[in-house]
N, C-alpha and C positions, 0 to 999 in steps of 0.2 A: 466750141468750148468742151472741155471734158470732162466727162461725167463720173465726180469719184463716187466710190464703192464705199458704203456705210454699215455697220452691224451694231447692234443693241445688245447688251447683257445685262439680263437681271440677275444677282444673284440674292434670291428669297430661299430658305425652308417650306416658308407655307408655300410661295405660289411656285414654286417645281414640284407639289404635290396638285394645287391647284392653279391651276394658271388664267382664273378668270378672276382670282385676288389681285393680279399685278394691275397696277396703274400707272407705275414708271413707265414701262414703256411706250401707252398711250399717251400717256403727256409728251413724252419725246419726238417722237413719231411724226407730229405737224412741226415742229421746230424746222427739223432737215426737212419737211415738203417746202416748207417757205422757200429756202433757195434752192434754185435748177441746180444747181451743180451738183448736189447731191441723190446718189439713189441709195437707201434703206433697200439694202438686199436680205438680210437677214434676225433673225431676232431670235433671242434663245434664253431658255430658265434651268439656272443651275442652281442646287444647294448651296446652302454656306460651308460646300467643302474644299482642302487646300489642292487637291490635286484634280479637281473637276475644273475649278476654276483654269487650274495652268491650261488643261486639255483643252480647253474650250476656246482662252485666248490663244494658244498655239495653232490651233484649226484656223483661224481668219488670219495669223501672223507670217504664213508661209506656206509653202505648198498651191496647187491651183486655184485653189479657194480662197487667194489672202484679198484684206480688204486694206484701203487708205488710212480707214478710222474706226476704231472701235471705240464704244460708249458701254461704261459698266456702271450700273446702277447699283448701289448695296451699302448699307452702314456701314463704314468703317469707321466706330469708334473705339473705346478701351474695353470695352466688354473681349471676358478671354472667346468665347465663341466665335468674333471679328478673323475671318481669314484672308481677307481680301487686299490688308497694305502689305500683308507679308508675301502673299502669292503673287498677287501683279509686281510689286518693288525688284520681286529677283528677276525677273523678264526684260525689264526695262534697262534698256542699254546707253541712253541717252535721257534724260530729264530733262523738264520743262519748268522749272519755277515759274516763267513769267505767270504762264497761264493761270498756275494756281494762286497766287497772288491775285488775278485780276477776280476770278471766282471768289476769294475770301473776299474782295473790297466790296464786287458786289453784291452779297451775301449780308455785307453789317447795314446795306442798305436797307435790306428789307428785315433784318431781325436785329435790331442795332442793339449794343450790350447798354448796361444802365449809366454807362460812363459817356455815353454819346455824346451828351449836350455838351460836352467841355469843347473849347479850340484845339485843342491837343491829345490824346490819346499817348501817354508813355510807355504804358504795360498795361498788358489784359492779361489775367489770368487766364491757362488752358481750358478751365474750367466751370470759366463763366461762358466762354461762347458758346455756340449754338452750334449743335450738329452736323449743319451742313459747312462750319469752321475748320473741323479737323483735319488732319494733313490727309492727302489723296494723292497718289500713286497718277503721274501723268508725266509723258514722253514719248518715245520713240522705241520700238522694238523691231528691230531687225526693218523693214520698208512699211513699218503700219505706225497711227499715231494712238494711242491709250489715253483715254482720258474717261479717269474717274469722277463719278458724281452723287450724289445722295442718296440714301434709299428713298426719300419720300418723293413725289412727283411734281408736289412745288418745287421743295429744295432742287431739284435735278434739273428742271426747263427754267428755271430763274438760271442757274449755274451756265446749261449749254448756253443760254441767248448771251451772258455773258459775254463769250469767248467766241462765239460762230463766228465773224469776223477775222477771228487770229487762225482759225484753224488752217485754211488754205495755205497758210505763211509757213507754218510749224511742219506739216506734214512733207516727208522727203521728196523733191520734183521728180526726180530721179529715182525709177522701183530700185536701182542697181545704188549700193549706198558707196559711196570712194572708198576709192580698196587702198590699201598703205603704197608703197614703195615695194616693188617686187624684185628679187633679187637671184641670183642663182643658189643651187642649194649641192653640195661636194661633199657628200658622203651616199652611200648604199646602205638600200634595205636587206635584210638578209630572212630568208623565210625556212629555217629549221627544217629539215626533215620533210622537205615537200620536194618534187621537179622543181629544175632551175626553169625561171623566169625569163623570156626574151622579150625587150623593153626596144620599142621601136626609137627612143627618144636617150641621148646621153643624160645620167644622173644630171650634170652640169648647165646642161641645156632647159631643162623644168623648172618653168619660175616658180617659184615657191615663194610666202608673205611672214612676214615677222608677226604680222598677227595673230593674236588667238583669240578671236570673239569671234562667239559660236555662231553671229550670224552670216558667217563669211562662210560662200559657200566652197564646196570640198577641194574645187581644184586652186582657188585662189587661196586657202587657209591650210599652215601647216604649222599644227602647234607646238613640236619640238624645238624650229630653231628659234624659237624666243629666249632658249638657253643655250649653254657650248656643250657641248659633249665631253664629259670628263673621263678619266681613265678609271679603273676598281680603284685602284690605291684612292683617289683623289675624293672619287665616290664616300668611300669609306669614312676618312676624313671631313667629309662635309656631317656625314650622319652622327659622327662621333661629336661631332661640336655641341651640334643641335639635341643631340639625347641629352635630356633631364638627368640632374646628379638623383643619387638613390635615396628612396625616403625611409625615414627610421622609425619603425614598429616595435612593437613590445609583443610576443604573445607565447603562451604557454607553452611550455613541451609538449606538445603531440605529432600525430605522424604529419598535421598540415603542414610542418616547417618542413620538410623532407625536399630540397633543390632551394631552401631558403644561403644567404648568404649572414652568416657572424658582421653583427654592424660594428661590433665594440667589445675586445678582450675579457672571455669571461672568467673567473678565478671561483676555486673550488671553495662551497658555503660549509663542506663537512670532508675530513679524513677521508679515504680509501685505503685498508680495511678500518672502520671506526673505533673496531676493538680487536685484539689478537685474536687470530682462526687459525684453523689447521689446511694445511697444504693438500693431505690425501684421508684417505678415509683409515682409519686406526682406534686408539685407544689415547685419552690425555691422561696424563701421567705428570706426578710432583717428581723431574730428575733433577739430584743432587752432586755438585762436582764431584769429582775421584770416588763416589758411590757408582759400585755395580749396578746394573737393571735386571740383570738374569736373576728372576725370582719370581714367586707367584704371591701371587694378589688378587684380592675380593674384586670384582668387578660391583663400581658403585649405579646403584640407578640414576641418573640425572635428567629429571624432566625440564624440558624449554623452559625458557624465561617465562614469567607471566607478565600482564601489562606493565608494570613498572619496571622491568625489564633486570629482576633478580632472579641469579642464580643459585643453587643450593651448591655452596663449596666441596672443593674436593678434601678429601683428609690423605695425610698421609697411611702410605698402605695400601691405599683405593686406588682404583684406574675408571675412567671410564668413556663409555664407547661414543666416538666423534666422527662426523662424516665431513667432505669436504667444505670447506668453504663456512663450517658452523665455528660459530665463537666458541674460545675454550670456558669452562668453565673457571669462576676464580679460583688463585691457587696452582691450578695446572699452568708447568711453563714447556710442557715438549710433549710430542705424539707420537708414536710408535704404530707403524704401518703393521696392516693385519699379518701380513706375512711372516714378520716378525713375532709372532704369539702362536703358542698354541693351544687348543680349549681342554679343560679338562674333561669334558663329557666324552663318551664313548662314540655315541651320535655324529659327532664333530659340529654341535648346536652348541650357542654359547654357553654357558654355563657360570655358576658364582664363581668360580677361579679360574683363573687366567693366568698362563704364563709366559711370562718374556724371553723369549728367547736372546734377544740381543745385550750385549751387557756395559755397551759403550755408549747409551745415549745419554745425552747432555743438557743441560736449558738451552734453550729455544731451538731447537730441532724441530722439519715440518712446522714451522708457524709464520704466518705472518705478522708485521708485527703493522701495531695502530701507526694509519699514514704512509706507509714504506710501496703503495702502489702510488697514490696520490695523495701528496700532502697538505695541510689545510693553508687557505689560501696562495695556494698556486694557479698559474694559468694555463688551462687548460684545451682553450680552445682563444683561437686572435682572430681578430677584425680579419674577412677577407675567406674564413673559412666556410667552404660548402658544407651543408648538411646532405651528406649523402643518403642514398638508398639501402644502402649496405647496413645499417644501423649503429655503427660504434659511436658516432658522434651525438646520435641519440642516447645509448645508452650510457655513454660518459656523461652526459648532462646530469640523468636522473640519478648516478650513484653519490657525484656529488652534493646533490643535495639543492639543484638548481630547477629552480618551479619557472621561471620564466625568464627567456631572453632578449636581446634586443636583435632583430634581426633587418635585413633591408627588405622593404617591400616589395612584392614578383606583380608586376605588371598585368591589368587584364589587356588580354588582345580577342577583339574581335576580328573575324571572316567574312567578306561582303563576296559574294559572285552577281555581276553586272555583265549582263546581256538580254536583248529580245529574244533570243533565237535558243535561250536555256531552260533545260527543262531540270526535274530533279531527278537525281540517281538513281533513286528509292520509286519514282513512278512505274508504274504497272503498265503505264502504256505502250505499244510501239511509235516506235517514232517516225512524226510525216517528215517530207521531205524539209531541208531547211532547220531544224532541230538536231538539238546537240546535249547531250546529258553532261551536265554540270560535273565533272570529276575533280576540279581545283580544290571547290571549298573541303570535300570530307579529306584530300587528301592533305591540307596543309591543315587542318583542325587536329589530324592525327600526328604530324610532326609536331605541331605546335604543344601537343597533350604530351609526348613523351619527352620534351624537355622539360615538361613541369608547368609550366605557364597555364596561369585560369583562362581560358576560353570560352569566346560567345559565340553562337552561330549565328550572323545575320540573316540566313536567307538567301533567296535572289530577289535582285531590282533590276524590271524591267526598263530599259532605255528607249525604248519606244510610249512609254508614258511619259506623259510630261508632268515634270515635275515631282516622278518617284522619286527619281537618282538624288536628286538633291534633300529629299523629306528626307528620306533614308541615310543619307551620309548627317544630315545635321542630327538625326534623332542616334545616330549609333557613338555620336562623338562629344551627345550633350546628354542623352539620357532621356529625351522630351518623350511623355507617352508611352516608357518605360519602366518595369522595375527594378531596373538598375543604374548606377548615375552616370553609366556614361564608359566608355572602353579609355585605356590611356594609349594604345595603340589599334589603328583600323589597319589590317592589312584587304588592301581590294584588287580584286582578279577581273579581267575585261575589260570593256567600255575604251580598249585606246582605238577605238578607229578618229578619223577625225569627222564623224558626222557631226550631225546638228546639237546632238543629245550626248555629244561627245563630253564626260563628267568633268573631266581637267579644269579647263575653264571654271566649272561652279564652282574650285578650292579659294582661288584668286578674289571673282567678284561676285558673288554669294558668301562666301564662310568668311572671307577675309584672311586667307591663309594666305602662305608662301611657299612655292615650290622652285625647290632648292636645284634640282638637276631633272631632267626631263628624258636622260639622252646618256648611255655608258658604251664605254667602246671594247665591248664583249659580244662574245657566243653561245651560249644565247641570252636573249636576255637587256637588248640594247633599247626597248623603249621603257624602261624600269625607271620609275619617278619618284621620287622622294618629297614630300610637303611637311610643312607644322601649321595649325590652325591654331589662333590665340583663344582663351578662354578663362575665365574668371575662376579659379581654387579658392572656394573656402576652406577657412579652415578656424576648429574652435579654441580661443586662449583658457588656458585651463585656471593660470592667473587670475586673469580677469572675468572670466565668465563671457565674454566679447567673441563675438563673431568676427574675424579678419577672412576679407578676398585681396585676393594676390592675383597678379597675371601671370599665367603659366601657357604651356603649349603642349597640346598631342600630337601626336604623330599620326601620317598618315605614308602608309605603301602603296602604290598603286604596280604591281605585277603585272608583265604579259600574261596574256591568257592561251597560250599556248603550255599544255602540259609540263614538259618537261622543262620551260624557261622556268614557269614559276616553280615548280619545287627548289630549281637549281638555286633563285634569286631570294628565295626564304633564306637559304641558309648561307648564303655569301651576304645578303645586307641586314637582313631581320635579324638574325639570329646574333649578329654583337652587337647590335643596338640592346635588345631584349636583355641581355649578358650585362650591360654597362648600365641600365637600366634597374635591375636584380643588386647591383653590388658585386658583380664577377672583377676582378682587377681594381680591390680596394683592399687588398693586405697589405700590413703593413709591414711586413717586411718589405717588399717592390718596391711602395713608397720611400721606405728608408734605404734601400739601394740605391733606389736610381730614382730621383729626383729630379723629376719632370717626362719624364719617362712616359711612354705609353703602352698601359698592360697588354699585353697579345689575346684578344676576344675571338671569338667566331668558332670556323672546326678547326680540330687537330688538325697540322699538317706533317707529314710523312714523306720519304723516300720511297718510289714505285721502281720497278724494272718494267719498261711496256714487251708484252708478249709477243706482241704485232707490232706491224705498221701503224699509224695513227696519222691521219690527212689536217697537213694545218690549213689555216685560214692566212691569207698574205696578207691583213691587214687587223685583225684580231684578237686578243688572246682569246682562247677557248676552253669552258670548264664542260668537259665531257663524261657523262654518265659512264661509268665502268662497276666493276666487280674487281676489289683486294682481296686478292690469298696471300698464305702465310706459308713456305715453305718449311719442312721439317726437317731435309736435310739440309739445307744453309741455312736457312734462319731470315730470306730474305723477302720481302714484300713484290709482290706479282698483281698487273694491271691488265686487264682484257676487258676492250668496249664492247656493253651493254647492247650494242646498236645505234643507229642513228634516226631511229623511228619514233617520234615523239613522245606518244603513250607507253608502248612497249619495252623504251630503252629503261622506262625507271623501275619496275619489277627487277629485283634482286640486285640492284646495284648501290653499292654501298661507301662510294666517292665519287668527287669529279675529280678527274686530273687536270691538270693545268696544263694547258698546249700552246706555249707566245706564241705570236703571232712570227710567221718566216713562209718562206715559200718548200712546196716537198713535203713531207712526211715526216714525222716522229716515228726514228728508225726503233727497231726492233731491237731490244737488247738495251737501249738508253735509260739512262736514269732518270726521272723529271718526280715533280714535287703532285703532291694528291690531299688533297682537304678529302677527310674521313667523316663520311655523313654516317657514319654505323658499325656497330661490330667487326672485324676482320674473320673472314672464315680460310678454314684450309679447305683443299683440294675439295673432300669427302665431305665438306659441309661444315664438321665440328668446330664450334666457335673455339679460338685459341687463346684471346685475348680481347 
């Protein structure tokens, strides 16, 4: 007969401080001695915390140590404190209703609710049963069976005796759990910037599994071809469906709107000039048709308006002294540039008299007139327009007389780096062997920052903990345990190997997402994954005063974690999502040209001449790190690769060029097309353009 492997979990507060408080698992303890079949190898007290618990059941779930059956003893009622349905639930790969059914039945045995006496039971409220009632986490995880039971040590050895019986039946015969249907798998890895690889085995020949649960182990699980491998165009396409239409805000003129998008035509609330000014700096003057000007004149004092915004008129006779840009005083209809005048003082200081040299000035000479920049109620700015950096569209707002506009809302994006083996940039220490300094996150934080976009730093999550990766993605995408409510986009770097702890899987059956593409047929860059997780949007009726949730979806990036793929994969797939997202390709003019149309998002694309040779990929297309100059005698754009060295190639290069896929080389002298990640420089450096 065989002798399965047992383990007990308590999880108390008090008694993993004290462990001579537990009594669960002394009640349990003579249960499993009853029957031989079972040996109680282990027993263990963990807090009521959400990632102690995963670690603990992941310890007996796999690895040398795993056991048949584990037994967790712990409240899991409604109290928020209760971590136990939510941490065991996501482990659990198969569920066992019967079981817990048979524990609820017999359960009302011994604490029957006050409805008992009747023939029939219809409904129980959740909240009249008893403790040992409520729902509990029980199945299968990967070769071990989980079964939850009470915190108290009645409630928990009434529940095992229960079920002791079924357990032999439930738990897998089999450590090795049926593997799907294994298939061949016809495509190549491609590893950037490293020696080429010699594979004693043809790609076609390695059976590879459609499955992707995490508990299949490495050589039978391969979690890409559970999708097809699509192409960039196709790529793109998918991401563009799935991006969220733009939301529409209200907020004041300040420099926060700067990379905001115009949601809706704005029109001027006030004139530009309001009142007639003078064009240069001079003298106002009452001129009269077919009247001379050559003559001298008193120069009048004219002090500023005061708050009610009155002038002291000008008289005929008088002149007086106006600088650019200032209102004329009333009466005055034309201005005479100083040049024009000369003083009578000896000094060459102004003086009470002044004389006009010129003798053909006219009304409205040098003036603006009320309106004649921008006239009232005109539009000024349309749907679709960026608020640049540069300031005109700012300052256009505010002459007009515009306190606030409706703009499209700029998405928060958070930065997750996931790995065991990552350390932080910023660490002082030297690095032991196996350790790798995080250089993704600050670098896509700072792309991310100079296109404008608010940014979170997540941190790193460890994947060698169980049950970080998944805290971490739900708390960054809902806000849990945060003070903020949640990112609209996660872009995450790492974690694609296909281990155990391999994160993909938790988008699927943890978050309840959908991943759209797993698999793009590029250089680099080819395991870049695209997801949406669903999530409940409030949002407040202003109407009504009503709370309304809607279902909405975030997005989620998962990036290679090789350098130079992810900077590359930010801005070929992030970066028009982010754009479509913001309001970029919602002007209305596009819309009213082309009519169904789709706006052109992402980088600028350019004409290059390559300098060199450039090595294609025969199966590929390839976006290769380079350096654009601007030449100054032709006028024409020039491409020289960066290198082909992961980290090193992205220092100073300021496009990728696009290399399809052929056999041979990108001859020297050809023309090919280049998305512009940055400024253009010449030769010498100086930005040109």
């Amino acid at each position: 007969m065989e002798i399965k492997r047992a383990a007990i979990l308590i999880i108390s507060d008090e008694a993993s401080e004290d462990s001579s408080l537990d009594r669960a698992a002394r009640a349990l303890a003579p249960v499993l001695a009853k029957e031989e079949k079972w040996e109680l190898s282990a027993i263990r007290i963990v807090p009521n915390n959400y990632l102690q618990i995963q670690q603990a059941v992941c310890d007996w779930t796999s690895g040398p140590n795993w056991h048949h059956l584990v037994l967790l003893s712990a409240a899991t009622g409604s109290a928020a404190k209760d971590n136990t349905l939510e941490a065991v639930t996501s482990l659990i790969h198969r569920h066992a209703p019967g079981l817990v059914q048979d524990m609820i039945a017999d359960s009302l045995k011994f604490t029957p609710c006050e409805n008992q006496s009747s023939p029939l039971i219809i409904y129980i409220p959740a909240h009249s049963l008893p403790v040992a009632k409520l729902e509990r986490p029980v199945g299968v995880c990967d070769k071990t069976l989980i079964v939850s039971l009470p915190g108290s040590p009645k409630g928990a050895m009434e529940n095992l005796e229960a079920v002791m019986n079924l357990l032999p039946r439930v738990i897998p015969q089999n450590p090795r759990l049926p593997q799907p249907r294994l298939q061949p798998y016809h495509d190549y890895h491609h590893a950037h910037g490293h020696p080429i690889r010699k594979a004693h085995m043809s790609p076609q020949d390695r059976p590879r599994s459609k499955s992707n649960r995490p508990a299949m182990g490495l050589n039978q699980r391969y979690r890409p071809c559970a999708n097809p491998m699509l192409s960039v165009e196709e790529a793109l396409r998918v991401i563009r469906e799935q991006t969220p239409a733009p939301i529409v805000v209200e907020t004041p003129i300040t420099t926060s709107i700067i990379g905001s998008v115009i949601a809706e035509d704005v029109y001027a609330s006030e004139m530009v000039p309001a009142y007639p000014t003078s064009l240069v700096d001079g003298y106002a003057i009452i001129a009269e048709e077919g009247k001379t000007t050559n003559a001298f004149f008193h120069r009048a004092t004219i002090t500023l308006p005061n708050r009610s915004g009155a002038f002291e008129p000008l008289h005929p006779g008088t002149i007086a002294r106006i600088t650019a840009g200032a209102s004329l005083p009333p009466n005055a209809n034309a201005v005479v540039m100083f040049d024009d005048t000369a003083s009578s003082t000896l000094d060459g200081q102004d003086g009470e008299i002044v004389e006009i040299l010129a003798d053909d000035i006219v009304p409205g000479e040098n003036i603006r007139e009320p309106g004649s920049d921008v006239a009232l109620n005109s539009k000024v700015l349309a749907r679709g327009d960026l608020i640049s950096p540069v300031g005109g569209e700012i300052g256009l707002l505010a002459a007009t007389g515009t306190r606030t506009v409706k703009v499209f809302k700029k998405c928060r994006v958070g930065v997750l780096s996931i790995g065991g083996d990552l350390v932080e940039h910023s660490n002082p220490s030297t690095l032991v062997r196996g350790q790798i300094r995080d250089s993704n996150r600050p670098s896509l934080l700072s792309c991310l920052d100079s296109w404008g976009f608010e940014t979170v730093d997540l941190g790193l999550a460890r994947e060698t903990a169980a049950g970080e990766v998944e805290h971490t993605l739900r708390d960054s995408l809902y806000g849990v345990d945060r003070a903020f409510s949640g990112v609209d986009v996660l872009v995450v770097t790492g974690s694609m190997s296909l281990g155990k702890l391999d994160f993909t899987p938790i988008i699927e059956s943890t978050l309840g997402g959908t991943i759209h593409f797993d698999r793009v047929s590029m250089k680099p860059g080819i395991t870049t994954t695209f997801a949406t997780v669903p999530f409940k949007a409030t949002t407040a009726d202003a109407a009504t005063e009503k709370i309304r949730q809607k279902h909405a979806s975030k997005l989620m990036f998962s990036l290679p974690g090789d350098p130079a793929s992810t900077l590359a994969t930010l801005n070929l797939f992030v970066l028009p999502s982010l754009q479509k997202f913001a309001g970029l390709g919602e002007s209305s003019q596009a819309i009213a040209t082309k009519p169904g149309s789709t706006p052109q998002l992402g980088l600028p694309r350019v004409a290059v001449v390559l300098t060199h040779h450039f090595p294609l990929d025969p199966k590929r297309t390839e976006y290769h790190r380079a350096v654009v100059t601007g030449s100054r005698s032709d006028g024409r754009l020039y491409a020289t690769s960066t290198g082909v060295n992961s980290v090193g190639s992205l220092a100073k290069a300021n496009a990728l060029v696009i290399l399809r896929a052929g056999r041979g080389v990108g001859i020297k002298g050809e023309i090919v097309e280049a998305l512009m990640m940055g400024p253009v420089y010449a030769s010498d450096t100086r930005i040109i353009c």
